[in-house]
ZADO-1210 file (C-alpha; in nm, 4 decimals, padded with zeros to 6 digits):
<atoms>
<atom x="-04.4308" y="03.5455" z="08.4974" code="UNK" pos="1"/>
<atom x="-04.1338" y="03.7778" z="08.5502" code="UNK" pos="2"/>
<atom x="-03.8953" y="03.5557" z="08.3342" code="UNK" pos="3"/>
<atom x="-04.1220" y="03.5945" z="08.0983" code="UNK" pos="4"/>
<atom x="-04.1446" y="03.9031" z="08.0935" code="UNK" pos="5"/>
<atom x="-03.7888" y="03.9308" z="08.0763" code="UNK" pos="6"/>
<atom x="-03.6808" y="03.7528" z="07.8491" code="UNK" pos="7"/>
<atom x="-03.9497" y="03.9351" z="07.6103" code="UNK" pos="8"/>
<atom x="-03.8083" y="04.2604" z="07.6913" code="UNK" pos="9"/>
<atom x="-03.4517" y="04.1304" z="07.6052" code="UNK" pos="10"/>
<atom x="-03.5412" y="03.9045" z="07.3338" code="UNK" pos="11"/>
<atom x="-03.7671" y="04.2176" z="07.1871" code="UNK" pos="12"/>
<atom x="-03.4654" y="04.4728" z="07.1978" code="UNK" pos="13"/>
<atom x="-03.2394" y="04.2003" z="06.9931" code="UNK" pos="14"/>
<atom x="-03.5545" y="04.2117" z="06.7515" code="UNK" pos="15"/>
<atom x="-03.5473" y="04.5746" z="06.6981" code="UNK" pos="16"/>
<atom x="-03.1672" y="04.6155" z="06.6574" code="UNK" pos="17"/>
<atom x="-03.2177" y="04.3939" z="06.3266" code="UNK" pos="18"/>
<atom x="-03.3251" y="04.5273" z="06.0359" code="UNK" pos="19"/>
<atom x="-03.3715" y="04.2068" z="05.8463" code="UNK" pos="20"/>
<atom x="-03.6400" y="04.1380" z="06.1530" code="UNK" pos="21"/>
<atom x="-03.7909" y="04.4048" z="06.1302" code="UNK" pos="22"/>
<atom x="-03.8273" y="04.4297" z="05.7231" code="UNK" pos="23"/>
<atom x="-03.9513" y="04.0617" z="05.7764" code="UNK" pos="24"/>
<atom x="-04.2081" y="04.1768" z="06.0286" code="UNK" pos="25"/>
<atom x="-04.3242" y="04.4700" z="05.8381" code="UNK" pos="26"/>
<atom x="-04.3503" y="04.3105" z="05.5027" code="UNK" pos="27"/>
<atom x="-04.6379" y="04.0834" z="05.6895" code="UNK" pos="28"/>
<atom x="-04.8552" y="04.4051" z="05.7726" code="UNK" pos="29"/>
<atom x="-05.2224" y="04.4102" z="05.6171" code="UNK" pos="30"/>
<atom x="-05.4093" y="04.1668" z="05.4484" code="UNK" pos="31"/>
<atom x="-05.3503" y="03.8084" z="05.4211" code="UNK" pos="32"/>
<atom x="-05.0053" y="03.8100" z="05.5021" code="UNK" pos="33"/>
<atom x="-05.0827" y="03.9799" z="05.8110" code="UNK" pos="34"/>
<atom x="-05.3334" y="03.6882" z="05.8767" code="UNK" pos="35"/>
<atom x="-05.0925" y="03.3917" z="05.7885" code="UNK" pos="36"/>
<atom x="-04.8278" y="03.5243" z="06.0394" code="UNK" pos="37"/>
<atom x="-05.1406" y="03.5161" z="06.3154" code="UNK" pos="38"/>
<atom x="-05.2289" y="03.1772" z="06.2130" code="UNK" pos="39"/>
<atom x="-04.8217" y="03.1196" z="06.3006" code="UNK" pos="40"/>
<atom x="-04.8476" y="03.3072" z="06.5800" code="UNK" pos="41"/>
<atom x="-05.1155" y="03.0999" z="06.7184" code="UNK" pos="42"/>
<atom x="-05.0253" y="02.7468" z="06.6011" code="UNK" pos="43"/>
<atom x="-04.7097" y="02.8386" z="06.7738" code="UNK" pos="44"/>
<atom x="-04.8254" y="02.9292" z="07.1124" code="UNK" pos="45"/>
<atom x="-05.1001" y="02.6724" z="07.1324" code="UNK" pos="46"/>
<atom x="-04.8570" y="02.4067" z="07.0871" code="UNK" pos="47"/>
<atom x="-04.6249" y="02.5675" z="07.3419" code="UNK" pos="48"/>
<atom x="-04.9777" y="02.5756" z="07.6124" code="UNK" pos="49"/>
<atom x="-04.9476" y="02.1834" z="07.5246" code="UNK" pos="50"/>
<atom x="-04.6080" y="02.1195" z="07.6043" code="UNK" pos="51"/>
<atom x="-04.6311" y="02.3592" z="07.9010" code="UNK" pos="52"/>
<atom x="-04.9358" y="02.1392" z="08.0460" code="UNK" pos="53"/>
<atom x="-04.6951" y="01.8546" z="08.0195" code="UNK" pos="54"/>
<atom x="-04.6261" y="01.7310" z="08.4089" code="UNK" pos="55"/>
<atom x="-04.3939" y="01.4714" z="08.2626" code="UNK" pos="56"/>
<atom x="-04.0892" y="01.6948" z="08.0834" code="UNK" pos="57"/>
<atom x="-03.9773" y="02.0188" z="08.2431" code="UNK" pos="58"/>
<atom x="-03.7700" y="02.0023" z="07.9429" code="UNK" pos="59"/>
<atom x="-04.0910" y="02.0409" z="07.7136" code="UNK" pos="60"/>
<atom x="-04.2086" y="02.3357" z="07.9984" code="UNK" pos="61"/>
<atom x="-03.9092" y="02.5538" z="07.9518" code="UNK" pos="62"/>
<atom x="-03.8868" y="02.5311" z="07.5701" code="UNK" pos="63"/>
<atom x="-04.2653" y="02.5893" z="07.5436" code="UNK" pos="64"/>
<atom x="-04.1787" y="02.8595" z="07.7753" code="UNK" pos="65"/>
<atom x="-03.9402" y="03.0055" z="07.5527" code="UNK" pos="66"/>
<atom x="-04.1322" y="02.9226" z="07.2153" code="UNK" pos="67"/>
<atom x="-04.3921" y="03.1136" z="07.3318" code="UNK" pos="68"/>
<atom x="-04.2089" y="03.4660" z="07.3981" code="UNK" pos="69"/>
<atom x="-04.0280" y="03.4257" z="07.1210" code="UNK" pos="70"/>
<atom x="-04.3325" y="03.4310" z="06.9530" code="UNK" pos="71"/>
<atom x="-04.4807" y="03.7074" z="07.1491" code="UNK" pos="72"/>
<atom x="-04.1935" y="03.9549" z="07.0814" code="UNK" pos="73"/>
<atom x="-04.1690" y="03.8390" z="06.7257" code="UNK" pos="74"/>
<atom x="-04.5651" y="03.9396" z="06.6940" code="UNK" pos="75"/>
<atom x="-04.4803" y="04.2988" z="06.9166" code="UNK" pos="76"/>
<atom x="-04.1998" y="04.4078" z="06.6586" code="UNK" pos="77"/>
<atom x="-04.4092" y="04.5634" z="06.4144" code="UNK" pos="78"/>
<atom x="-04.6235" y="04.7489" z="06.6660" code="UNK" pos="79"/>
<atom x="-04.3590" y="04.8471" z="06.8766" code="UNK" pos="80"/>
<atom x="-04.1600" y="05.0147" z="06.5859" code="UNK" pos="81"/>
<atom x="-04.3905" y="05.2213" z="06.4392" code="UNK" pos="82"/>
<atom x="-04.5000" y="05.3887" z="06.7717" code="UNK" pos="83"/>
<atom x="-04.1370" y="05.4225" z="06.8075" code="UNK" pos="84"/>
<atom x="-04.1264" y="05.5916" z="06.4712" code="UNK" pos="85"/>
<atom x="-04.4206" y="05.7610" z="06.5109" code="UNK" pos="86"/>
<atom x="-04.2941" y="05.9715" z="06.8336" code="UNK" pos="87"/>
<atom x="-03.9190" y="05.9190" z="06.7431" code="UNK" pos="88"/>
<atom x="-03.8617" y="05.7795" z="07.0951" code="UNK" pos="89"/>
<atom x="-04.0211" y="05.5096" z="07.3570" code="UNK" pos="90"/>
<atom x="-04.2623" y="05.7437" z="07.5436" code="UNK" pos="91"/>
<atom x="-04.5416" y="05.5332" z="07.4370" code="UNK" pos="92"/>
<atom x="-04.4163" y="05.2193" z="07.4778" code="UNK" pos="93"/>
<atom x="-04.3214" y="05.3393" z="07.8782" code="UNK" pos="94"/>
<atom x="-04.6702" y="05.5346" z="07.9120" code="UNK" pos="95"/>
<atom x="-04.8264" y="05.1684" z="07.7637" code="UNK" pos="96"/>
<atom x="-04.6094" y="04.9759" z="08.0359" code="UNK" pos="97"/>
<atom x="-04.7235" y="05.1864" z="08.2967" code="UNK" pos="98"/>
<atom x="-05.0535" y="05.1650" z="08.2205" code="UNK" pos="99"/>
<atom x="-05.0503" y="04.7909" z="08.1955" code="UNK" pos="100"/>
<atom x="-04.8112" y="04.6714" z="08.5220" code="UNK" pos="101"/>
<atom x="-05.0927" y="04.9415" z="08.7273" code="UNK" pos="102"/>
<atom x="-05.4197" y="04.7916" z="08.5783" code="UNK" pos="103"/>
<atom x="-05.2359" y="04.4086" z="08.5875" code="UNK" pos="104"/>
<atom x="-05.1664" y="04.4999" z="08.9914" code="UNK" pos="105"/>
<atom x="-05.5146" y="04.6028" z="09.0042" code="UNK" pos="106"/>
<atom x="-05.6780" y="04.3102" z="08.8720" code="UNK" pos="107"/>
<atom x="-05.4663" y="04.0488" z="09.0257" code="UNK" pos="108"/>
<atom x="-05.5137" y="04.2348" z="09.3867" code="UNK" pos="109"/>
<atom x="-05.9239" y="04.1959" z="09.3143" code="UNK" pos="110"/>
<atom x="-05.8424" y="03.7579" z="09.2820" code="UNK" pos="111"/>
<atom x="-05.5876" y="03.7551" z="09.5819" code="UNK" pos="112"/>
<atom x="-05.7903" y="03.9546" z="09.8174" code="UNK" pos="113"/>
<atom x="-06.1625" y="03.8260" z="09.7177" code="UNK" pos="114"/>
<atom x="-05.9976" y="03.4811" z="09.6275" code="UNK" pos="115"/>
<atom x="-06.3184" y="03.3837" z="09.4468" code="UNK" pos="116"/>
<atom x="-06.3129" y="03.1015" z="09.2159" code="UNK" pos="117"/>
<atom x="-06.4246" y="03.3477" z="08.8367" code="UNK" pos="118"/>
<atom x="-06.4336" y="03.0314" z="08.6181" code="UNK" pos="119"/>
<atom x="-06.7262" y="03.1169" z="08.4786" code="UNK" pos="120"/>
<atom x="-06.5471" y="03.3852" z="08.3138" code="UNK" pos="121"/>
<atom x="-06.4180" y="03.1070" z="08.0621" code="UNK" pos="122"/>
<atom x="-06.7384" y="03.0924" z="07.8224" code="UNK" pos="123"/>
<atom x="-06.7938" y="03.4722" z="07.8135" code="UNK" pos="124"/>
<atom x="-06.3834" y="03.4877" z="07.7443" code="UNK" pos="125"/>
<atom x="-06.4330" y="03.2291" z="07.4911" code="UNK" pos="126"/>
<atom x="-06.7127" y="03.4064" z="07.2943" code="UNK" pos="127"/>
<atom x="-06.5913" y="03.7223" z="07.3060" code="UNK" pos="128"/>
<atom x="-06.2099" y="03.5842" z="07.1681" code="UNK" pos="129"/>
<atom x="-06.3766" y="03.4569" z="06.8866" code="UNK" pos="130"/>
<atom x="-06.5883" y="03.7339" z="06.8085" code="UNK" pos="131"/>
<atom x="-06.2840" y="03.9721" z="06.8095" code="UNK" pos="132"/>
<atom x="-06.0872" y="03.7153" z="06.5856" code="UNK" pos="133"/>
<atom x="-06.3583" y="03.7122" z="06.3432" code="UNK" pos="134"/>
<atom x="-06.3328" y="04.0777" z="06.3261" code="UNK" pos="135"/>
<atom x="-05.9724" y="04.1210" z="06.3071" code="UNK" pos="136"/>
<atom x="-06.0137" y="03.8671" z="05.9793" code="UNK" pos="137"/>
<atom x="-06.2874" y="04.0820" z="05.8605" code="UNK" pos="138"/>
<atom x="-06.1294" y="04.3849" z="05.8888" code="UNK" pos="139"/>
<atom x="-05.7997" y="04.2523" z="05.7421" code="UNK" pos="140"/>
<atom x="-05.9551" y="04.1191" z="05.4255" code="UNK" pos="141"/>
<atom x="-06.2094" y="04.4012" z="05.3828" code="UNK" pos="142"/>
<atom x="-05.9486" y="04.6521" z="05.4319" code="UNK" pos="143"/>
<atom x="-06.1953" y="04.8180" z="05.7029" code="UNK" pos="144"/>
<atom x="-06.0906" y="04.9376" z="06.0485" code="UNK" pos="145"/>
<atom x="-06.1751" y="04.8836" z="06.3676" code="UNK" pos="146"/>
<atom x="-06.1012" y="05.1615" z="06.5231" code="UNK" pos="147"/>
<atom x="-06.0584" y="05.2805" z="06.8738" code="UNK" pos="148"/>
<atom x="-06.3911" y="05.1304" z="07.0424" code="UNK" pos="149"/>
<atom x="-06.1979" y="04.7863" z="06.9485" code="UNK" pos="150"/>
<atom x="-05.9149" y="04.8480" z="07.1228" code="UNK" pos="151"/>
<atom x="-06.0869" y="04.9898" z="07.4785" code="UNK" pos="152"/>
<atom x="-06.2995" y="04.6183" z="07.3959" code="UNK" pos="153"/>
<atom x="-05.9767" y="04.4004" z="07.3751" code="UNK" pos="154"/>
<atom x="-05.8502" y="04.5760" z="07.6869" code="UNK" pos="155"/>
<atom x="-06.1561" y="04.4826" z="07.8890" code="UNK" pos="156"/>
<atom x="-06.1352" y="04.1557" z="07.7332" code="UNK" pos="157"/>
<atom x="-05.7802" y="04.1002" z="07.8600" code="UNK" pos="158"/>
<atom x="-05.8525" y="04.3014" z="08.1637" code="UNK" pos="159"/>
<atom x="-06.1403" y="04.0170" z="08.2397" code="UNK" pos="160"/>
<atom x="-05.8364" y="03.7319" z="08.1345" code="UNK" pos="161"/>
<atom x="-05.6024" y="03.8577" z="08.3811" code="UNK" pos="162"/>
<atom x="-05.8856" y="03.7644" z="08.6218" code="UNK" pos="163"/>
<atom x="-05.9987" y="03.4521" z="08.4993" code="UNK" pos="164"/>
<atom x="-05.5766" y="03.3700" z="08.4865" code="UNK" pos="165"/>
<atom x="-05.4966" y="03.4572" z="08.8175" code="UNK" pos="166"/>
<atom x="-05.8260" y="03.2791" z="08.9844" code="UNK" pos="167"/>
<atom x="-05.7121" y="02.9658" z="08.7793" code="UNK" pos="168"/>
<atom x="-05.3674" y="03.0181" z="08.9341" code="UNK" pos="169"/>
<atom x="-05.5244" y="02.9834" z="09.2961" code="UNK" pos="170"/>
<atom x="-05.7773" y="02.7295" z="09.2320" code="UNK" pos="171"/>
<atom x="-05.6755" y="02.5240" z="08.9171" code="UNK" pos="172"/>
<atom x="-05.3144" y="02.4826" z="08.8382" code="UNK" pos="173"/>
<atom x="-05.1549" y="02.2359" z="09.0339" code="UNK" pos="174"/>
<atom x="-04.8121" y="02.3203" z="09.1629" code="UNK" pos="175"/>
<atom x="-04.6062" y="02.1204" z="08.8904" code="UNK" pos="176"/>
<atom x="-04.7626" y="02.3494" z="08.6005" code="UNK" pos="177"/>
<atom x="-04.6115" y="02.6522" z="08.7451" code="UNK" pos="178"/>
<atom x="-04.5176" y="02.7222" z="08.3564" code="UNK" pos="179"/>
<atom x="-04.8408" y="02.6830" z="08.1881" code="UNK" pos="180"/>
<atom x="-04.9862" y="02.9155" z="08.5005" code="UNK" pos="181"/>
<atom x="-04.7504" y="03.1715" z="08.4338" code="UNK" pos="182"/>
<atom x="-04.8040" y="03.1310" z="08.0383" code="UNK" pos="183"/>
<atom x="-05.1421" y="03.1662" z="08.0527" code="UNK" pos="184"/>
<atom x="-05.1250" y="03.5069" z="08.2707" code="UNK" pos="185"/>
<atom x="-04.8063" y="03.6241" z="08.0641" code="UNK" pos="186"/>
<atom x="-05.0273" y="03.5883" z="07.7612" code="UNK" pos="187"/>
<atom x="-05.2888" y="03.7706" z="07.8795" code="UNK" pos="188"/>
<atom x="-05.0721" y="04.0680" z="08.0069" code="UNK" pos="189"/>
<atom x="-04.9309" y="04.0636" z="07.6463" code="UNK" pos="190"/>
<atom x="-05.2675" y="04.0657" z="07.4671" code="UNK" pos="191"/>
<atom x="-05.3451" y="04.3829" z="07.7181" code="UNK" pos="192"/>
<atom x="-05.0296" y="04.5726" z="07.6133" code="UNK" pos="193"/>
<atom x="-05.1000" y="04.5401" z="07.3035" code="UNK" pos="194"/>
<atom x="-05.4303" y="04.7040" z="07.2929" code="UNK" pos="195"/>
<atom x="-05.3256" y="04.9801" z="07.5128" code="UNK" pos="196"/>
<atom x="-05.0311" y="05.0497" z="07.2896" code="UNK" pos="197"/>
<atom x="-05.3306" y="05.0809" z="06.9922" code="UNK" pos="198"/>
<atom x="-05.4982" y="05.3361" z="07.2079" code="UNK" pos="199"/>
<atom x="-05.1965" y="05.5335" z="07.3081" code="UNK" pos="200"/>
<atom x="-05.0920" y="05.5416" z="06.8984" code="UNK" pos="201"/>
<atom x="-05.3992" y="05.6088" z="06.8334" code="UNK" pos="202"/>
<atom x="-05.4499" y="05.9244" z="07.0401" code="UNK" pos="203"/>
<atom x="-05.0995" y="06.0360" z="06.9844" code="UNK" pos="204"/>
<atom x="-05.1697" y="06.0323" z="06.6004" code="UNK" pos="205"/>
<atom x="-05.4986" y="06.2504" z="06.6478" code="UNK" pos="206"/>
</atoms>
């Protein structure tokens, strides 16, 4: 996961060091718009966790790899602007990284050291994604928010990913699908920064 990770960060400071990016990233904020570059977003990296399942190509593994972070950091550029704009420097977005590399250490150390098989976290994962997408619509095309309770939700939904990623790491992936593995958990780790860069916007804005 820590080439994904890095090219994210480097692909993500080409992003914001282009206006025309950015513009396009920004005009896509609220609304439907906001919604069709999700769908995007989501067509893209479920076809890149296809090609990364593929045993057959490591070919089709490295450019889903790289398909998917584009994606990712494409998605983040938005977000990670205005909480740059809103403090006039990065001290969120370090405080967020902080806060997610120490709760990602955490939860991984609970699967390594218990190395219990947490599966069964797949159908409450599941239900609870879809809930939160169906919310995320709602509030988009209602023009309501969600406000902070959401975010602290998404962050123990990603928190309870992590785990359900990292157990599926030691039990599930075969050796071969070291990318989709490592896509999977990157994902995750993504969705939590996200949230926790909500919360830390949030409060800074209060």
């Amino acid at each position: 996961m820590a080439i994904e990770i890095l090219l994210f960060i480097l692909i993500e400071a080409i992003f914001l060091r282009s206006p025309t990016i950015i513009n396009f990233t920004l005009s896509f904020l609220g609304g439907w718009s906001w919604l069709l570059l999700l769908g995007g977003y989501f067509a893209i990296t479920s076809l890149s966790e296809n090609w990364a399942m593929s045993t057959s190509s490591k070919t089709y593994q490295y450019i889903a790899m790289l398909l998917y972070v584009v994606a990712e950091a494409l998605l983040f550029t938005p977000l990670i602007y205005l909480a740059i704009k809103m403090t006039g420097d990065t001290a969120i977005i370090n405080q967020a990284a902080t806060i997610t590399i120490t709760l990602f250490l955490g939860i991984t150390s609970v699967a390594f050291i218990t190395k219990k098989d947490f599966s069964m976290l797949r159908i409450y994962l599941s239900v609870g994604t879809l809930v939160a997408i169906g919310l995320i619509a709602a509030g988009l095309i209602f023009g309501f928010s969600l406000g902070l309770w959401f975010s602290f939700a998404m962050v123990a939904l990603a928190a309870g990913a992590i785990l359900y990623q990292t157990s599926a790491i030691l039990h599930k992936y075969h050796a071969e699908q070291y990318v989709a593995a490592s896509l999977g958990l990157f994902g995750s780790v993504m969705l939590l920064f996200w949230y926790v860069i909500n919360i830390l916007s949030s409060l800074s804005g209060d």
